[in-house]
C-alpha positions, -999 to 999 in steps of 0.1 A, spaced: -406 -292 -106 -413 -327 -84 -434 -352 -101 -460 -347 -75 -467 -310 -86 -479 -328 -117 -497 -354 -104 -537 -345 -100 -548 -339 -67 -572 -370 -51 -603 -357 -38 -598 -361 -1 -624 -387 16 -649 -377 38 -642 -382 77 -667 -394 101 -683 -369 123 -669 -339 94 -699 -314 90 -722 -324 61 -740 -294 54 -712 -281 30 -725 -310 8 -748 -307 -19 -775 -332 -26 -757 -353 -52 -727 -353 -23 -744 -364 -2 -761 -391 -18 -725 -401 -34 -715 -404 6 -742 -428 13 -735 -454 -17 -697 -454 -9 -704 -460 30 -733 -484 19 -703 -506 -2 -678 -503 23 -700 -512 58 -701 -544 29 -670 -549 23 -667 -545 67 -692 -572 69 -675 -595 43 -645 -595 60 -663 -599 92 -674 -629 80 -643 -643 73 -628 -635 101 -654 -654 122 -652 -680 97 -613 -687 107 -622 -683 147 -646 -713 146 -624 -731 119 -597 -727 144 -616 -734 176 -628 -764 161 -593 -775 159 -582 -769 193 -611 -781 212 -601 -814 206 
């Protein structure tokens, strides 16, 4: 028997566009807090990244 057999199984993500109406309610409203924290943790990033652009811009306009 691998190790992997006995491993649980993760609970695979949801994809975007994948047909919602096989959710239930509490699903559903699961879905929309994880996408809520990770569109933040997009924009955070975001943020940075535009952060080191004008850092380094500023640097090489000189």
């Amino acid at each position: 028997m691998d190790l992997e057999e006995l491993e649980p199984k993760k609970k695979k993500g949801h994809e975007i566009g994948a047909d919602l109406g096989k959710l239930s309610v509490d699903d559903l409203k699961e879905l929309v807090e994880t996408l809520k924290a990770e569109i933040a943790r997009i924009e955070q990033m975001l943020a940075a990244k535009q952060s080191s652009k004008s850092a380094a811009e500023q640097v090489f306009k000189r």
